[in-house]
Each structure stands twice: as C-alpha cells, then as structure tokens.
C-alpha positions in Angstrom: 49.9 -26.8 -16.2 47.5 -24.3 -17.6 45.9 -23.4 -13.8 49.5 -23.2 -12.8 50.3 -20.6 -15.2 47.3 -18.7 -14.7 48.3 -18.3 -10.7 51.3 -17.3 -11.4 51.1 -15.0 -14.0 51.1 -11.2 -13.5 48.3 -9.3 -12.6 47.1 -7.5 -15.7 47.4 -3.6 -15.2 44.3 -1.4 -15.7 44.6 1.2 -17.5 44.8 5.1 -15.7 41.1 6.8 -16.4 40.5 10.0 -18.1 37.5 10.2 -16.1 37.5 13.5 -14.0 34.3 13.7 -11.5 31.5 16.6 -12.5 33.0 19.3 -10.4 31.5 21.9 -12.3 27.8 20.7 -12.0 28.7 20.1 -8.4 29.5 23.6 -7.7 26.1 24.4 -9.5 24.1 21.7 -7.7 25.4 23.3 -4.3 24.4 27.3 -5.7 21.1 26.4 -6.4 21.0 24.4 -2.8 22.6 28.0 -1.5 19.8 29.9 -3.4 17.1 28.1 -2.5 18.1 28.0 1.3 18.3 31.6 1.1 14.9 32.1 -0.8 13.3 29.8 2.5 15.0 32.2 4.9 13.8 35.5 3.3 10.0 33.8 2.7 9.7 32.9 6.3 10.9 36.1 7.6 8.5 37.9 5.1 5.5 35.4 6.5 6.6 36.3 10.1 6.6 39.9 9.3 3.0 39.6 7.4 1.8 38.0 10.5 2.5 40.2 12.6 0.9 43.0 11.1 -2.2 40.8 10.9 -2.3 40.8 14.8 -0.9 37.5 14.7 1.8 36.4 16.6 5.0 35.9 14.1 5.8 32.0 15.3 2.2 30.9 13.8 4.4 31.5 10.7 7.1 28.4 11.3 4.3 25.5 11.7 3.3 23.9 8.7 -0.7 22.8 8.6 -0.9 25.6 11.7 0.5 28.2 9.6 -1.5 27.7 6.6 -4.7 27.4 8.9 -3.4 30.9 10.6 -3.2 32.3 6.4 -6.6 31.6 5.9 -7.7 32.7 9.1 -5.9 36.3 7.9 -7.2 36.1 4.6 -10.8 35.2 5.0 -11.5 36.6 8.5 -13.5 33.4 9.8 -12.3 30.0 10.1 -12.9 28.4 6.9 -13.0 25.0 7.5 -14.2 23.4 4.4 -11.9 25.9 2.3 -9.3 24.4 4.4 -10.0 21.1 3.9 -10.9 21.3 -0.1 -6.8 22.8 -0.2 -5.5 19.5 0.9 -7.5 17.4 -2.1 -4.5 17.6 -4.8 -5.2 18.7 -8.2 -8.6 20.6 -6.5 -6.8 21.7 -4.2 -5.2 24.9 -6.1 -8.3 26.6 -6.5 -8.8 27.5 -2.8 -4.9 27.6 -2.4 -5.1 30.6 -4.9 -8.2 32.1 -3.9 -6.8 32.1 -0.6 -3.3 33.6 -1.6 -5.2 36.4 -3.7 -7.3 37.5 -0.6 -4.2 37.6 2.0 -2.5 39.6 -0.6 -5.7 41.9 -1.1 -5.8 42.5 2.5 -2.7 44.0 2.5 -2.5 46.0 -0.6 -6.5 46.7 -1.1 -4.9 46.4 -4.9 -6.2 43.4 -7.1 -3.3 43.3 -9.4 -1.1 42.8 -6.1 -3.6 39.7 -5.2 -3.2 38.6 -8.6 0.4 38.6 -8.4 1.0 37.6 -5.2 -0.4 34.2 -6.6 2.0 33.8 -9.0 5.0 35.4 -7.8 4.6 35.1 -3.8 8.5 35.3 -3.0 8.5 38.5 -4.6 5.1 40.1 -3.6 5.2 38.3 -0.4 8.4 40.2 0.6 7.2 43.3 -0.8 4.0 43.3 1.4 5.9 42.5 4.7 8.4 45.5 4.2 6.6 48.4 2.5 5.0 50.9 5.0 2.2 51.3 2.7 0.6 48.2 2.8 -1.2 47.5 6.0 -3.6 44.8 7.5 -7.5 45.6 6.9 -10.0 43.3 8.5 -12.5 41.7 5.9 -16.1 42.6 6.6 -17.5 39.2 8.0 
C-alpha cells in the first residue's frame, strides 16, 4: 500500500531560485578578454614596425621561436646561440631574456633608462620605439 501511494502521489514542487547568473563579472571577464586582445594587436604591430627598422622584414615578427631568434639577432648583432638557448631554461632563463630586451631597446634609443624600461614596461616602451621618428636602428659594433 505504501509503494502504491508513493507512485501516485504528486510530484513535490521545487521551489523558484533567487539565483541570478554573474552577469556583471561576465561583462568584466569579456573587457579584460577585449583589452588584452587589443594589447596583442598593438604589440605585434609595434614588433613589426621595430623590425622593420632593424632591416628586417616585418613577418619575422608573427613566428614565435623565429621571432625571438630574429630579436636577438637585432639586439646582439651576431647569432647568439647559447644566449638563446640559456632563455628557454625557466627560472634562468630571465636573465638573458632581459639582457636581451635591454639591448634591443638600447639600440633603438642609445638611452639606458629606455633599455631599462623597455624591460619592465615593453607594451609601453615597445610602442613608443616603433613610432617615434627619433629613435632609429644602430648596428652594435661586433
């Protein structure tokens, strides 16, 4: 009798949810996506732009490992091969990475401060560099 009764009875209602989906940090979630897209789009075109005046062609720019090889090439004037390789190592890594990233700046600017900042700040600096009149590509003496 009691299985009986429990087939027939009603289906218990659930009650209506006061919970309302995070709208708000969705709309932040997609600004910051929007932000950082655009950030990528102005950096590249910066890198393009700092390659070309390097006597590079601007398309080195868009490949990953080629790019960065094509930096160092800029920065240091020679092929640095163990440089290169020492970037890739992790936490060691960021000692060459900056070193590298001071000298492309320096040979741009001939201005250590920029180098130093260009480090630290490379969206800025980076865009700076690539659009300023002033700052021109000077070969390193080998």
């Amino acid at each position: 009798m009691f299985l009986i009764n429990a087939v027939l009875r009603r289906p218990v209602e659930m009650p209506e949810s006061n919970y309302d989906p995070p709208y708000f940090l969705l709309l932040i979630f997609f600004v910051l996506c929007l932000v950082f897209l655009v950030m990528i789009l102005v950096m590249t075109i910066a890198n393009w732009k700092l390659f070309e005046k390097a006597g590079e062609k601007g398309w080195k720019a868009l490949i990953p490992i080629y790019g960065e090889w094509t930096r160092y090439k800029i920065a240091m004037g020679y092929s640095p091969v163990m440089l290169f390789i020492t970037s890739l190592i992790p936490i060691i890594g960021l000692i060459p990475i900056l070193y590298v990233n001071y000298q492309f700046a320096y040979r741009y600017s001939r201005d250590r401060a920029t180098g130093v900042l260009y480090c630290f700040f490379p969206f800025i600096v980076g865009t700076v560099l690539a659009f300023s009149k002033q700052a021109q590509y000077t070969r390193p003496l080998v």
